[in-house]
matplotlib code that plots the C-alpha trace (Angstrom):
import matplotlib.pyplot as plt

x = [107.2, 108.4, 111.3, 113.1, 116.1, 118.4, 121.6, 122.0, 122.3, 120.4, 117.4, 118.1, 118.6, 115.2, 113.4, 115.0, 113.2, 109.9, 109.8, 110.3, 107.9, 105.0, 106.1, 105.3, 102.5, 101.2, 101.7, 100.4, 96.7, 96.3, 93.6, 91.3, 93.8, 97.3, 98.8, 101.4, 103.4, 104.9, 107.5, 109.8, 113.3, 115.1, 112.0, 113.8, 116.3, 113.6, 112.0, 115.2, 116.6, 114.7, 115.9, 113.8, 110.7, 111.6, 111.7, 108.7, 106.7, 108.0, 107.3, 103.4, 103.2, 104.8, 102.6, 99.7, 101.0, 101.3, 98.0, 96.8, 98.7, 98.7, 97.2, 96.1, 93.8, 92.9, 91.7, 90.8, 87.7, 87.5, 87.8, 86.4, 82.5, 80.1, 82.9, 83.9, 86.8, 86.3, 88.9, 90.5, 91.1, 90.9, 88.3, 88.9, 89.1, 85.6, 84.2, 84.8, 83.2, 80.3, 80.0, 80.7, 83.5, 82.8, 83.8, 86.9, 89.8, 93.1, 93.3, 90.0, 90.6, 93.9, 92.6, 89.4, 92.2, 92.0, 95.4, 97.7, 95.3, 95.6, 99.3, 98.9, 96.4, 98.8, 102.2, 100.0, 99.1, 101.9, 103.8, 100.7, 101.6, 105.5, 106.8, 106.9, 109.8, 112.0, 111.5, 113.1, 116.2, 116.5, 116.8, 116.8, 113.6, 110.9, 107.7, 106.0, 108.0, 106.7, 102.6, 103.0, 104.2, 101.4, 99.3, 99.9, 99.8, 96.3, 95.1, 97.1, 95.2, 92.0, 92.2, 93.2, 89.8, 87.4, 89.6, 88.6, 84.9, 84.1, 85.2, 83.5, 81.1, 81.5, 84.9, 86.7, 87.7, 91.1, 92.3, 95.6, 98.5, 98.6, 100.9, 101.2, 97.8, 95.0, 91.8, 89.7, 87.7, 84.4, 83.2, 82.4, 79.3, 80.4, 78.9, 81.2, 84.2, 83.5, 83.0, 86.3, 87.7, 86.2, 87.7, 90.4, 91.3, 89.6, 92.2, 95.0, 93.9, 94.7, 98.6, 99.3, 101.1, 99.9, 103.6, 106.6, 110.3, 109.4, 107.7, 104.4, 103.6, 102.9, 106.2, 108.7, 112.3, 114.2, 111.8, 113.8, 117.0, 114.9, 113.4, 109.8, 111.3, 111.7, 108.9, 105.9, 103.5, 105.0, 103.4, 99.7, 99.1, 96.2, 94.4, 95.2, 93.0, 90.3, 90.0, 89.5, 87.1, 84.9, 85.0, 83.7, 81.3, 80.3, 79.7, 77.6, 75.7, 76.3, 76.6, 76.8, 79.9, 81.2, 80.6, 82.3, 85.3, 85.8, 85.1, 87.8, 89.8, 89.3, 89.8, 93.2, 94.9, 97.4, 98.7, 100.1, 102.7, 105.5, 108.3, 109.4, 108.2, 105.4, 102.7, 99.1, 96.6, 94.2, 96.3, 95.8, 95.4, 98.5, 99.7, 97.8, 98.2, 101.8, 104.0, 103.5, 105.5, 106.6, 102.6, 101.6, 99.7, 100.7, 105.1, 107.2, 105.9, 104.2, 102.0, 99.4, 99.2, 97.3, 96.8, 98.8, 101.9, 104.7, 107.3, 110.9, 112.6, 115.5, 115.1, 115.6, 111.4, 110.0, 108.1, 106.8, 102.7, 101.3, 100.1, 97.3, 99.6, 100.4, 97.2, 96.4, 99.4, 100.5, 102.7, 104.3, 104.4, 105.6, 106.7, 102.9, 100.7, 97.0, 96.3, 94.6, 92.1, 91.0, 87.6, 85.5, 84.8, 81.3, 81.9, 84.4, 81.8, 79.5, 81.6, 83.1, 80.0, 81.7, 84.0, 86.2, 87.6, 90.7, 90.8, 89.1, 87.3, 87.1, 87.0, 84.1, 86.1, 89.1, 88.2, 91.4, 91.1, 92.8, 95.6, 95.6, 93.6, 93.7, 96.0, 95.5, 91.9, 90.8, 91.9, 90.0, 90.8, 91.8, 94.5, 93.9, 97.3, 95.9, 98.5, 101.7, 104.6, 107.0, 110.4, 112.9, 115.1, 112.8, 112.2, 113.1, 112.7, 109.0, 108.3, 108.1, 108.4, 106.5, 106.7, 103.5, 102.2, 99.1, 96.7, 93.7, 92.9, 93.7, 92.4, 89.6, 88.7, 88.0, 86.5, 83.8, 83.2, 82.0, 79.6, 78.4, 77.7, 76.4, 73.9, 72.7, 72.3, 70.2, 72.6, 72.9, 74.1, 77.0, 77.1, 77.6, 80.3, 82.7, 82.0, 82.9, 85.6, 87.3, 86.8, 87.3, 90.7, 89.5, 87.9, 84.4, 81.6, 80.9, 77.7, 74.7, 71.6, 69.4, 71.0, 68.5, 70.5, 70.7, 73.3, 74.5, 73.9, 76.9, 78.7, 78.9, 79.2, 82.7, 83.9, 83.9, 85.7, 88.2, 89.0, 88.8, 91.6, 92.1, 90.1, 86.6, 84.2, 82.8, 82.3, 81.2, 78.4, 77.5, 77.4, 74.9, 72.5, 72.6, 71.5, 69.4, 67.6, 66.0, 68.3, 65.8, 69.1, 71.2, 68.8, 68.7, 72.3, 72.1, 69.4, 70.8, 74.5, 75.6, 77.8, 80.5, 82.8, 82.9, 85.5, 88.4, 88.2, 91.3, 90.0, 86.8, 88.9, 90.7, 88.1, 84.9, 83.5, 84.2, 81.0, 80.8, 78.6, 75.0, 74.9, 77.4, 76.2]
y = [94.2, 96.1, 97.9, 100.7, 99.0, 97.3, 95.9, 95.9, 98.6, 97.9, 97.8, 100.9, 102.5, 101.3, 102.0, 106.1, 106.3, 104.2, 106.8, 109.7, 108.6, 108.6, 111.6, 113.3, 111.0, 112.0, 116.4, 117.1, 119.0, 118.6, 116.2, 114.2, 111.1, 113.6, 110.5, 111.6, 109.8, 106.9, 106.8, 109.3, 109.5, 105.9, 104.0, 102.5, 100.9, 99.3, 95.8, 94.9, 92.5, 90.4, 93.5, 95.4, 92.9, 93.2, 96.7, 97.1, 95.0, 96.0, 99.1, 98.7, 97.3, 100.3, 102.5, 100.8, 101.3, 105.1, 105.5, 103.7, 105.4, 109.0, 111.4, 108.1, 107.8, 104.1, 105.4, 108.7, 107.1, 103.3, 104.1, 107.5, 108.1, 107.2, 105.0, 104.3, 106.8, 110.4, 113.7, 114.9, 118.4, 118.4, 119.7, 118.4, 114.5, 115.5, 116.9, 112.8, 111.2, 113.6, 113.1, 116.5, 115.2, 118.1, 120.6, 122.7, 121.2, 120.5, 117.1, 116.2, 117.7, 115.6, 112.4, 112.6, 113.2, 109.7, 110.5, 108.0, 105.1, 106.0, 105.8, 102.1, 101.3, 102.7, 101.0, 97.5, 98.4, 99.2, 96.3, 94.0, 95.4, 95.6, 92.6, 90.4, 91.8, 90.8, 87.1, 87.8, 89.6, 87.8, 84.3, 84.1, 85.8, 82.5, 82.6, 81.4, 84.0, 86.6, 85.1, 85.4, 88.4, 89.5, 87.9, 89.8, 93.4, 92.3, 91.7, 94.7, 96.8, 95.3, 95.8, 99.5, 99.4, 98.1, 100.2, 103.4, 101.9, 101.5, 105.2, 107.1, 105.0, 105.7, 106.1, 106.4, 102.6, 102.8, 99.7, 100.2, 102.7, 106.2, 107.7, 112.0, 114.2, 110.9, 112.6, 112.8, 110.4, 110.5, 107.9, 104.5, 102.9, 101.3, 98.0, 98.0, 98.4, 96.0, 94.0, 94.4, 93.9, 90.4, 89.1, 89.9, 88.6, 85.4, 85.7, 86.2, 83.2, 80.7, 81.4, 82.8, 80.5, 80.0, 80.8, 82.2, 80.5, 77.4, 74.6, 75.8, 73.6, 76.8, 78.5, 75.8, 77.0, 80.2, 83.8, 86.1, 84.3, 84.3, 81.9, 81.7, 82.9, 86.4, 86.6, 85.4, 88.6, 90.6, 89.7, 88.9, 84.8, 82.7, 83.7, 87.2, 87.2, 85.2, 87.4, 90.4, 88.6, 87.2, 91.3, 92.3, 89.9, 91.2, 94.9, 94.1, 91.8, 88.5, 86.4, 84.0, 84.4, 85.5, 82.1, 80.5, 82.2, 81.9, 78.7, 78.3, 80.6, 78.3, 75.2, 76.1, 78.1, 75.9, 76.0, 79.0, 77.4, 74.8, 75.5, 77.4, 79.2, 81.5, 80.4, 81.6, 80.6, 81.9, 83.8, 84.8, 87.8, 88.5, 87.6, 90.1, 92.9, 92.3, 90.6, 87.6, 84.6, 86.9, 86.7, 90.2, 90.8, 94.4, 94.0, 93.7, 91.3, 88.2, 85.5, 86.5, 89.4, 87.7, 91.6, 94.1, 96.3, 96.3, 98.9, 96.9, 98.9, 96.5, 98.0, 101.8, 102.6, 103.7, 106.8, 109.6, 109.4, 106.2, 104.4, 104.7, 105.3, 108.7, 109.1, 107.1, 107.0, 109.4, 109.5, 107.2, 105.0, 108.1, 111.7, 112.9, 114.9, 113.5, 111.1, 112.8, 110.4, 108.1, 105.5, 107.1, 105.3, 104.8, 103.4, 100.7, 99.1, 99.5, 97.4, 95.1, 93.3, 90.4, 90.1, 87.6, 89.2, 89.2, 92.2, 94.2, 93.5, 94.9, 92.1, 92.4, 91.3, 93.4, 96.2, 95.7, 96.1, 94.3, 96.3, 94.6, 97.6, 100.2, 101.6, 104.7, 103.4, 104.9, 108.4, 110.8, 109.7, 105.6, 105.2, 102.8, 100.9, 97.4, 98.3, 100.1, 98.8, 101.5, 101.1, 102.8, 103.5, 105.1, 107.6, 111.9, 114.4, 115.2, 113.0, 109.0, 106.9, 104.1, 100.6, 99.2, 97.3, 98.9, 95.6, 95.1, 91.2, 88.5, 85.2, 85.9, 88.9, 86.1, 84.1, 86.6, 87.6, 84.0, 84.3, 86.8, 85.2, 82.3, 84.3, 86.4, 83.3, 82.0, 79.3, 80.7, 77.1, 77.2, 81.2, 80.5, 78.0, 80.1, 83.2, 80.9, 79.7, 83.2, 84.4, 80.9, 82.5, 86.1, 85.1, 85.0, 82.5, 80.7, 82.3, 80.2, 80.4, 80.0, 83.3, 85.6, 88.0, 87.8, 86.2, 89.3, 91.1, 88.9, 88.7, 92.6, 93.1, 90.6, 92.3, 95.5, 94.2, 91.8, 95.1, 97.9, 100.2, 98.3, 100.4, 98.5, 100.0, 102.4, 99.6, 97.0, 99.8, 99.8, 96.7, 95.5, 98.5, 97.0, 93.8, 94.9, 98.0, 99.2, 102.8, 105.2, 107.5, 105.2, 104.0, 107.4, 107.4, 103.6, 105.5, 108.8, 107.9, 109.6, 106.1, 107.7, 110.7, 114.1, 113.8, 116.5, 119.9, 119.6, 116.1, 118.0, 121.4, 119.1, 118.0, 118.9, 115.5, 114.5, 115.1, 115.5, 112.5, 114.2, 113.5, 116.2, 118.8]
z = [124.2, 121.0, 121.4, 118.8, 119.9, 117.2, 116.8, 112.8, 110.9, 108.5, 110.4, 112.7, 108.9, 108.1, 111.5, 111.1, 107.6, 109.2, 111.8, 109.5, 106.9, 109.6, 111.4, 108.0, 107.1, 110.3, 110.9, 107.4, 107.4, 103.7, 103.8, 106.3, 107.0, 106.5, 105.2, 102.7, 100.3, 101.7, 98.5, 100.1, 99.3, 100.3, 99.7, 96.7, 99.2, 101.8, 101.0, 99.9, 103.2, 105.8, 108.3, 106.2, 107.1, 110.6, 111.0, 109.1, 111.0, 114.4, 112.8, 112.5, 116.1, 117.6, 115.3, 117.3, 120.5, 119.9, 118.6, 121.7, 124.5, 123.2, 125.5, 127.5, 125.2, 126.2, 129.4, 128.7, 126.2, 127.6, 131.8, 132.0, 131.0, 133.2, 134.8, 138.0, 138.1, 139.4, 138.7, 141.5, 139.9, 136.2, 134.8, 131.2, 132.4, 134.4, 130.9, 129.7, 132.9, 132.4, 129.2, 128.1, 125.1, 122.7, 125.2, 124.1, 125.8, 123.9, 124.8, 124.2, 120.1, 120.5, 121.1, 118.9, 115.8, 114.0, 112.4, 114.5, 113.8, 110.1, 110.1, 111.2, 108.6, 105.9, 107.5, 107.4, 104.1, 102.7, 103.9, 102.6, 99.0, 99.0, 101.7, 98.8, 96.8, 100.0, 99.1, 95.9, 97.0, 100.1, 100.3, 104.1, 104.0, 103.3, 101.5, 104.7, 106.8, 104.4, 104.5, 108.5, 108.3, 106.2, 108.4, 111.5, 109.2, 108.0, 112.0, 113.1, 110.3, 111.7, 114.9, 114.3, 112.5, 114.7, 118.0, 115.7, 115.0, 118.3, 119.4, 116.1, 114.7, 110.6, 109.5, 106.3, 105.0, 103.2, 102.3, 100.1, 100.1, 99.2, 97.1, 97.1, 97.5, 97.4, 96.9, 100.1, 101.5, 103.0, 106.0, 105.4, 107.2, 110.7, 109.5, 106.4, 108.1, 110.6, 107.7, 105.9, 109.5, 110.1, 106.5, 107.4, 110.5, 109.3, 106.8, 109.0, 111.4, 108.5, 108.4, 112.0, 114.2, 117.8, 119.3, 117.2, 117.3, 118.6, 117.6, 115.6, 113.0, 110.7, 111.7, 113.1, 114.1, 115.2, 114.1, 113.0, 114.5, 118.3, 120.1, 122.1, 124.8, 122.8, 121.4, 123.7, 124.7, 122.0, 118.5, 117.2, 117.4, 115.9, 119.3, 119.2, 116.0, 117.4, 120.6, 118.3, 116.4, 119.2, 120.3, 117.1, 117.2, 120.5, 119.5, 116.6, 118.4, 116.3, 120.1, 118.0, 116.2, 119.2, 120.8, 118.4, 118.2, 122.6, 122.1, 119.9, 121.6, 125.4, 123.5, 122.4, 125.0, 125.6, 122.2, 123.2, 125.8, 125.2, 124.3, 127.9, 130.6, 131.9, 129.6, 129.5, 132.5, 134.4, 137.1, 140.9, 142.2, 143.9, 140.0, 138.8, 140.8, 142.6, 139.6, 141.9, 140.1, 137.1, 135.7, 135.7, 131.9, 132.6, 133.2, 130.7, 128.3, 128.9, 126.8, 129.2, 127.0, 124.4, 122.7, 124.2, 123.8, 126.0, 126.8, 127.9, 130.7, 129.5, 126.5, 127.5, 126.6, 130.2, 129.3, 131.5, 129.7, 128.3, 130.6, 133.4, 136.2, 135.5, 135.8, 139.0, 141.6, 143.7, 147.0, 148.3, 145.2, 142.9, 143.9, 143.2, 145.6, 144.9, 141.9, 138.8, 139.0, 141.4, 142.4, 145.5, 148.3, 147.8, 144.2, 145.3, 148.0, 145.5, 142.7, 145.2, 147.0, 148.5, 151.9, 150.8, 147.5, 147.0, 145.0, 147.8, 150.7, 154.2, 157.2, 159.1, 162.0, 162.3, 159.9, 157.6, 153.8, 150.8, 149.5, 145.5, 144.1, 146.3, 148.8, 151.5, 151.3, 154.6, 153.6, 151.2, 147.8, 147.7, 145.4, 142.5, 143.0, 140.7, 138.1, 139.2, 137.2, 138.3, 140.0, 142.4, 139.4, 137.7, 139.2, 138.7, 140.6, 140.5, 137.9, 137.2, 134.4, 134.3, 132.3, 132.4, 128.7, 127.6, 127.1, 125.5, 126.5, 128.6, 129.1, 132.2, 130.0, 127.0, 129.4, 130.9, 126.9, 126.4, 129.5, 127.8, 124.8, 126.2, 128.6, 125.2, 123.6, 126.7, 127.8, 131.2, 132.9, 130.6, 130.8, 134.7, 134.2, 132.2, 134.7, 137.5, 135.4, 134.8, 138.7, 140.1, 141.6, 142.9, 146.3, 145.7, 146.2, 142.8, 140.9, 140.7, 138.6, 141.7, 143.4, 142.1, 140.1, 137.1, 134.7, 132.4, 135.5, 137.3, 133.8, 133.8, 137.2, 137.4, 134.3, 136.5, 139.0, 137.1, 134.3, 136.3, 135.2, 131.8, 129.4, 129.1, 131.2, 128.7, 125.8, 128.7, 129.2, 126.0, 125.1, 128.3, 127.8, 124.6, 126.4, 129.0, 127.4, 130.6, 131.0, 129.2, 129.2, 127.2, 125.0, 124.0, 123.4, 121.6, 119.2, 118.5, 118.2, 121.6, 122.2, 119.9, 120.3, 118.0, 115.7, 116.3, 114.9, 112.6, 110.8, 110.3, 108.7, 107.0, 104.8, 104.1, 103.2, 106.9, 108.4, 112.1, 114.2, 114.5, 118.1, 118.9, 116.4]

ax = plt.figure().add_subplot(projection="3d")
ax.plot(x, y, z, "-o")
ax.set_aspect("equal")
plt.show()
């Protein structure tokens, strides 16, 4: 999706001092965020050209994607704790499925350092406060282009927001640039920042188009001199922000808000196609899983990927680490022994109930399996094979490099998230319908109300299956115990703040006014 690949000058020029601002912005220990001055030397030449605007927001995207894949941390915190995901050898990925997440492992005080999502917040803000002056020296650079632009920093600063909210709880609520040594800041109240979060997106979702470089009445013509074609799967949209929204609607509980925004989100999906090819739809399995038809929400980019962040093989950036197949594959898709991670037999028959999934299912009949999510299944450790975007050319030695966009949502994901509202709200025939709706192409017999099991049960229970491997379970587990309320252990954990992880070591030295969450004292 967003590649560090340029052709002008100017803009490579601005990317280098993008890159080296954050990379300082970023290593410093002087304070709890170690966001330094962002008026380094050569600030005085940026916002001067609509390159500048360019980089910068490319910029803030790829600063999200970092903070995102780091460590795996997308996995590491949404697949991993009581999920459905076992360690083969590990022992610090078993301290996260047990729950054990202040135990002293380096990458466990590496990914609980909210630094990397801080550097997003400051890029977005920054850009916020200073994208304007481009209008001025820059004639090619519109007003409108410039309140998009804007647009897609405030939803980007937003979503960094309520990503960090939903891992810590309370965390510190900066909403403007800092220049030198700011003073300190202590954490804001969850509800607060979720707050500033909602605003604005609902801010954002007046001025951002629903496609860019096409027809979009908000945004008609070329973006940035590029067609749709360039840029579909790779920027935030109108229903990017709504998604977000509806999910922070979801986590507070406001069902809803949240059914409002799906609704709006369903009832304008299409807005989203037009002006070419591989639009946004519910997709098959073998679309999903095996790139069938080029639909894949996790290859290359795609407007499938209605939040996610892509990394181009065309565009030099398969990496190594970053994405869930280093953690998951093993021989003969890569050059790996045994998968660090991988879903036990026991908990797959479990999750996948039905013999005519297409997902996975065993035939009664002849004993053969479905091959979408998991290969090797008859041997001792299945191999979660769902997402595997990894190619003969890609290849090293003992090591892999992998392509695969890290993604947050997708339209079935959308869709199940409004059959969840809709069954909180107690409108379980229409809660029915849109789970139906979402897993109408996976193989399974349609749910009905007269079944017996119950509707969030069903909700949760497709969401399993349908976003295994894609960084929800955890916050799907909260979220129903929330619900439900009959797990005497977890309603412990919903009382006494055990939902969120410890904050890292070095924040807390950091700063003193950082407190750590009480749970983990």
């Amino acid at each position: 999706m967003i590649s560090l690949k340029y052709k002008s000058s100017n803009l490579g020029r601005f990317i280098i001092t993008l890159l080296v601002i954050f990379t300082l912005s970023i290593s410093s220990c002087k304070d709890t965020l170690d966001v330094q001055s962002t008026r380094l030397v050569g600030e005085e030449n940026l916002w001067k050209s609509q390159e500048d605007a360019k980089g910068a927001i490319i910029g803030i995207y790829t600063l999200m994607r970092t903070a995102m894949v780091a460590d795996n941390t997308h996995w590491l915190m949404g697949d991993l704790r009581q999920g459905d995901f076992t360690s083969t050898n590990r022992s610090d990925l078993r301290a996260i499925i047990n729950g054990q997440l202040n135990a002293s492992y380096p990458i466990l005080n590496r990914i609980t350092n909210w630094r990397r999502f801080y550097s997003v917040v400051n890029a977005a803000s920054l850009f916020i406060e200073r994208s304007r002056e481009i209008v001025a020296n820059d004639p090619r650079y519109t007003s409108i282009n410039n309140e998009v632009d804007v647009a897609q920093a405030r939803a980007l600063r937003a979503f960094a927001y309520f990503y960090m909210v939903r891992i810590w709880g309370d965390v510190p609520l900066l909403i403007t640039s800092h220049d030198g040594d700011f003073s300190t800041h202590p954490r804001t109240s969850k509800e607060k920042v979720l707050a500033f979060a909602t605003s604005e997106l609902l801010l954002a979702t007046k001025v951002l188009p629903f496609r860019y470089g096409g027809t979009d009445p908000i945004l008609p013509g070329l973006y940035y001199g590029s067609a749709w074609t360039t840029w579909n799967g790779v920027l935030f949209t109108k229903l990017s922000a709504y998604a977000i929204l509806a999910h922070i609607a979801a986590w507070e509980g406001n069902y809803l808000d949240c059914e409002a925004y799906t609704k709006y989100f369903v009832d304008n999906t299409t807005n989203l196609n037009g002006d070419g090819s591989f639009g946004v739809k519910y997709i098959t399995t073998d679309e999903l899983t095996e790139n069938v038809n080029a639909y894949s929400p996790f290859a290359f980019k795609r407007a499938v990927q209605i939040v996610g962040f892509g990394f181009e093989y065309g565009n030099g950036e398969a990496t190594a680490n970053g994405h869930i197949e280093q953690l998951t594959l093993a021989k003969p898709l890569v050059p790996k022994e045994y998968p660090e991670i991988y879903v036990p037999k026991d908990t797959i028959r479990k999750a996948f109930t039905s013999p005519t999934d297409n997902r996975f299912s065993i035939d009664p009949l002849t004993n053969l399996y479905r091959t979408n999510y998991f290969t090797n299944y008859s041997s001792e450790r299945p191999m979660f094979s769902k997402i595997k975007v990894v190619g003969q050319a890609q290849t090293s030695g003992n090591f892999a490099f992998f392509t695969s966009a890290v993604l947050f949502t997708r339209i079935e994901e959308v869709t199940l998230l409004r059959a969840e509202a809709l069954a909180a709200l107690g409108l379980n025939a229409d809660a029915a319908n849109s789970l139906n709706q979402a897993a109408a192409l996976r193989g399974n017999p349609a749910y009905t109300l007269s079944s017996g099991v119950d509707i969030v049960d069903a909700i949760f229970a497709e969401r399993r299956r349908e976003l295994m491997g894609e960084g929800w379970r955890w916050y799907d587990l909260v979220r129903y115990n929330k619900l439900k309320k009959n797990n005497p252990a977890f309603n412990a954990l919903l009382t006494n703040g055990g939902i969120y992880w410890p904050v890292s070591n070095d924040v807390l030295n950091a700063n003193a006014k950082i407190k750590q969450n009480p749970y983990w004292n």
